[in-house]
Structure formats: structure tokens, C-alpha cells
Steps between C-alpha positions, in 0.01 A plus 500: 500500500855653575562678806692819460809588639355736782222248628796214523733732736145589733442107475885450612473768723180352707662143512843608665311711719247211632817281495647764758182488717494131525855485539424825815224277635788163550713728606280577797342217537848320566572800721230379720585169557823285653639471135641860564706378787740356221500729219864611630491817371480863792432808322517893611157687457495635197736308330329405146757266377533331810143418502508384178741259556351395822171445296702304249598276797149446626376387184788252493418369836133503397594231262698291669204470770299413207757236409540358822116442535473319193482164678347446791145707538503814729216326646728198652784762540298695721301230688848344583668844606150572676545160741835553590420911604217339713747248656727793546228760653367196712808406641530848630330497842638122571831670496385828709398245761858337484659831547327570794612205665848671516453869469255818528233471280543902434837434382460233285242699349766815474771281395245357178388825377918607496576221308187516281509860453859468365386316221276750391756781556585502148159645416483768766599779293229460272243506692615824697432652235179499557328650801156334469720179517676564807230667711276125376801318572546670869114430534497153413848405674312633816192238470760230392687531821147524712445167319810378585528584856091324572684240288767406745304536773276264386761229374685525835117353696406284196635155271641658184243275289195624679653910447578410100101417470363766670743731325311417203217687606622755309379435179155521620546798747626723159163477306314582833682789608432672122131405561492694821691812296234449278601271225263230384594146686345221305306267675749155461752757770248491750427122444888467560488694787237310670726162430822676602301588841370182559841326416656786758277365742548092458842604517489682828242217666244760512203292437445123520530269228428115522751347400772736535432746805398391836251710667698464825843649289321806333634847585219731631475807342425683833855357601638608218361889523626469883859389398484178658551379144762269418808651394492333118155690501677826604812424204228378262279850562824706447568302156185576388534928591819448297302375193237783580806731442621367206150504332498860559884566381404346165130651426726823663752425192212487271352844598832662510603393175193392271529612159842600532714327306836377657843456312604127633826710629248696700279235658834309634649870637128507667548199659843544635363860637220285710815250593706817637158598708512168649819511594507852679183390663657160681791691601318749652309178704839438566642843622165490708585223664858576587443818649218342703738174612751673615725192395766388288353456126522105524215453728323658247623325164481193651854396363809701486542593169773235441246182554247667305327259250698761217404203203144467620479904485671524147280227391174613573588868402662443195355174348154447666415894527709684272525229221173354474351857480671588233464163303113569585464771256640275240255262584196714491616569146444119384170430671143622518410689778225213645757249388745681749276577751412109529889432521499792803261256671742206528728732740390380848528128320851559486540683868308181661765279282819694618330498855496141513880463322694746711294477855315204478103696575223309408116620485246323710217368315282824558794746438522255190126547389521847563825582292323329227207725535720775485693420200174371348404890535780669353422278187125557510595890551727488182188332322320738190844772535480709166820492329565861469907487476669538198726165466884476360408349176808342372373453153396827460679778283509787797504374855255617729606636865527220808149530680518647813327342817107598506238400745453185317876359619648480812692794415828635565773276592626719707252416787622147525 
């Protein structure tokens, strides 16, 4: 049966316009992830051809990802970018714990979040835009900084390995603090929280085990309460309030932004915000301090500014901060969300690793047994997570957008 001339133009017609849509959907789909980073293309709002061409560009670059993940599996690609974030993130507060050897702790801190928040300067703008985004990102900057400040506390009275251990507490303190909003916790979470506790305590020589703790060596919890504690037990109880805070800055990220759907440009202008919190929050530590010394600013830095560790401080704020969180939301775009939440758990592997390289700390046989408890429960809590992200499918025909941290991951970088 021939069609007639009017029933081929509506048939034309509907194709071009589905092509259009699907093309529309890529178009925003690359928006939302790193790819848009490279398009090379800035247009005025409002500018029609501009965007054209700019969405001309994206579908360019949309191949040439395709291309270049022809070979090797996004799998491998992201298990192998995954293991060198986590040596990255772990090596983190190894190096805080060198810095304090030779300056303030504040300051290093201060000095970090410059150099980080630099890096994310180019995506500033965007996010301004937006007011939800800024009053979140002035939100969440003030729990990173709380987390940060326990955190330096803590690794100036504690070994570095024991702090990047108990720092993993995190993962399980996330799920729990939903449950107590309300939020259903399923039952494996408590079953890692009872294994994180009782690796906390082995750790801390809280209770006697044969074999590993002598009753004689344990640490009374009445002592303890009574600050007659030793002072790793102080640093170790400060580490773990920093991980409390950073389980509430990322379920905190979830409820401020859940269901809203962030432009990649947008998420890395919200992180820079919480960066330039952080920083106006250690240097008003530091203006505290000044005015209360009543002393030339070296006593307080530590160093005058010319023997300042300045490689250590562009190092860990550009490469280990700044760098690996943005290379982490191309990595959450290659694996599954329990996938990556298993690779989260190898973190503190890496911090006991870099603690051994760079300052020669060991774990006692107990500290031992209970670090292994401890990672054994971030992996047990990580056990059963739905995968409810959307992943960058490279083989597909239209993207979809980089998956952003839930309560099932460790969540944002930004916190490390």
C-alpha cells in the first residue's frame, strides 16, 4: 500500500523531531558529567547559535569517549582509577600528621583549602548562580571544617594508622544517622556497627583478649570517662567525632539536595563553595588565636612562612584534595555503586601503608585485630547496597548523568 505524500512529511516530521529529543537528552546528559569540562566552547545566555555549536562539540567529544573506551573495560578502568583515589585519599592524614611536625595544624589546614579551592575556582561562577547552592554549600563547608578541626585534634594525640581506621567509621555512622531521622536502616548496618564497636574497643585495650590484650594493660573505662585516659585514647576519640561529622555533612548533602539534579559544573562550584567555608573558618581559628597571643604570628604558624613545607601544602591541596576529588566523579561514572563503595573500604588500608612508609607506625597486635574488625565492617556495611545510580554507560547512545554520592557511598570527596 502507498503512503501519500501528506502521511510521509508527518512520518518525516515525527522522526526529526524524536531525533532532536534524543539528541536534547545527550546534550544534557553530557552537561552533567566531566565530559563538559572539555567541550571548549562558552556561550552568552540566549545565544541559539552558540549553543548549537557548543552541542555540536559535545556530541563530538561524546564520541571520542566512546572511542577511547573501546579497549580496555570501564570496569578495569575504573577499578584501577578507584585504587589509586584510595591511595590518594589515604595518604591524606599520613601527610596532615607530617605537617604538624613543622607547623600549625590550623594553617596547614587554611593553606590546603587555598590551594584546593583554587582549583575549583573555575567553576565558581556557576554555581552562584544558584542560591540553593550556595546557602548548601555555606552549610556543608561549616560541618566540613567542624570535621576537620576534631580531625586535627585527634591526629596531633594519635598514630596516623590508628586515626585512618577509625575515620572509616563513617560509612557506617551515615546509614545510622538517616535511621534516627527516620529512614529505614537495614539490619546488616547494625551488624556492622556492632563489629566496628567491638574492633573500636580491641583497638583502644578496652577489654581483654587472650592472646592479644593483657588484662593488666586494658584501659578502664572509668579512667577513661575521668580523663585519666591515655592521650592516643583522647586523639583516637576526637578522630572518631570527626567521622561523626562527616556522616552528618554527607546524609546533610543528601537532604539538601535529593532529587535535584546537579549540572557536573554545579556540583564542582558546590564543592569549591564548602572549600572557601573552610578556609574562612581556619583563619578565623587563626585570627582567634593571634589576638589572644599577643605575639608575633610565628609562634603561631609554627614556621615563618619562608620554611613552610610550601610542596607538601601544594601537594596535598592540589593533587591529593583537589585532584583526586575531581577524578572521583569520573570514577563513580565507570563503577557500580556497591562496587565503589567496596573500593571506599580499602582507604584506611592505604593510610596504615603510608603510615608505615613515611613515619615508620606500626599497630600492635590488638590495634591490628581491631583495625581488621573495623575494615571488616565497612565491607559488611556495604553488603546487600541497592544500586540505585544511574551509571556512565559508554556503549550507550545518550549518556546518562555522573551519580552523585548517596547514603550508600562514602560520599562527597570533599570531606576527605
Amino acid at each position: 500500500m502507498t503512503k501519500s505524500v501528506g502521511s510521509l512529511d508527518e512520518e518525516e516530521e515525527f522522526e526529526l523531531e524524536d531525533a532532536r529529543e534524543r539528541a536534547a537528552e545527550r546534550n544534557a546528559a553530557i552537561e552533567s558529567t566531566f565530559l563538559d569540562d572539555f567541550v571548549g566552547v562558552s556561550c552568552e545566555e540566549g545565544d541559539i547559535s552558540c549553543e548549537l555549536t557548543k552541542q555540536s562539540a559535545r556530541e563530538v567529544l561524546w564520541a571520542r569517549w566512546n572511542a577511547a573506551n573501546a579497549g580496555v573495560s570501564k570496569r578495569t578502568k575504573g577499578l584501577a582509577l578507584f585504587g589509586a583515589l584510595m591511595a590518594g585519599f589515604g595518604v591524606n592524614i599520613t601527610l596532615i600528621k607530617v605537617a604538624q611536625q613543622e607547623m600549625s595544624a590550623d594553617l596547614f589546614a587554611l593553606l590546603r583549602f587555598v590551594a584546593g579551592s583554587l582549583v575549583f575556582a573555575p567553576f565558581l561562577k556557576t554555581a552562584l548562580r544558584d542560591d540553593r547552592i550556595v546557602r548548601g554549600g555555606f552549610e556543608l563547608g561549616l560541618w566540613v571544617s567542624l570535621g576537620y578541626y576534631f580531625q586535627n585534634v585527634g591526629v596531633e594525640f594519635t598514630d596516623a594508622a590508628r586515626a585512618s581506621f577509625i575515620s572509616s567509621f563513617t560509612i557506617i555512622c551515615v546509614p545510622i544517622i538517616a535511621g534516627m531521622s527516620g529512614r529505614a536502616v537495614r539490619p546488616l548496618t547494625w551488624t556492622a556497627t556492632a563489629i566496628a564497636v567491638a574492633g573500636l574497643g580491641m583497638m583502644e585495650n578496652i577489654f581483654a583478649v587472650p592472646g592479644l590484650v593483657d588484662p593488666a594493660q586494658t584501659t578502664a573505662v572509668a579512667d577513661a570517662i575521668a580523663g585519666d585516659a591515655p592521650a592516643s585514647l583522647r586523639g583516637d576519640l576526637f578522630t572518631l567525632a570527626s567521622a561523626l561529622i562527616f556522616g552528618i555533612h554527607i546524609f546533610r548533602t543528601d537532604c539538601i539536595f535529593n532529587g535535584v539534579n546537579l549540572k557536573h559544573k554545579e556540583s564542582m562550584g558546590l564543592v569549591c563553595i564548602q572549600m572557601l567555608t573552610v578556609v574562612v573558618v581556619f583563619f578565623s581559628l587563626l585570627v582567634k588565636d593571634y589576638l589572644a597571643c599577643d605575639c608575633d604570628f610565628t609562634v603561631i604558624a609554627g614556621e615563618p612562612f619562608t620554611e613552610m613545607p610550601w610542596g607538601l601544602i601544594a601537594f596535598v591541596g592540589v593533587v591529593t584534595t583537589a585532584g583526586c576529588v575531581y577524578l572521583e566523579t569520573v570514577a563513580l561514572t565507570l563503577l557500580e555503586s556497591q562496587e565503589a563503595t567496596l573500593m571506599y573500604s580499602t582507604e584506611p588500608v592505604w593510610g596504615a601503608v603510608f603510615a608505615y612508609l613515611l613515619l615508620g607506625e606500626t599497630l600492635s597486635p590488638s590495634a591490628t585485630a581491631g583495625a581488621m574488625l573495623i575494615l571488616a565492617s565497612t565491607v559488611v556495611g556495604s553488603l546487600g547496597v541497592n544500586d540505585e545510580d544511574v551509571i556512565l554507560d559508554t556503549t550507550a547512545s545518550t549518556p546518562t548523568p555522573t551519580p552523585k554520592p548517596t547514603l550508600a557511598k562514602k560520599g562527597d570527596a570533599a570531606t576527605r
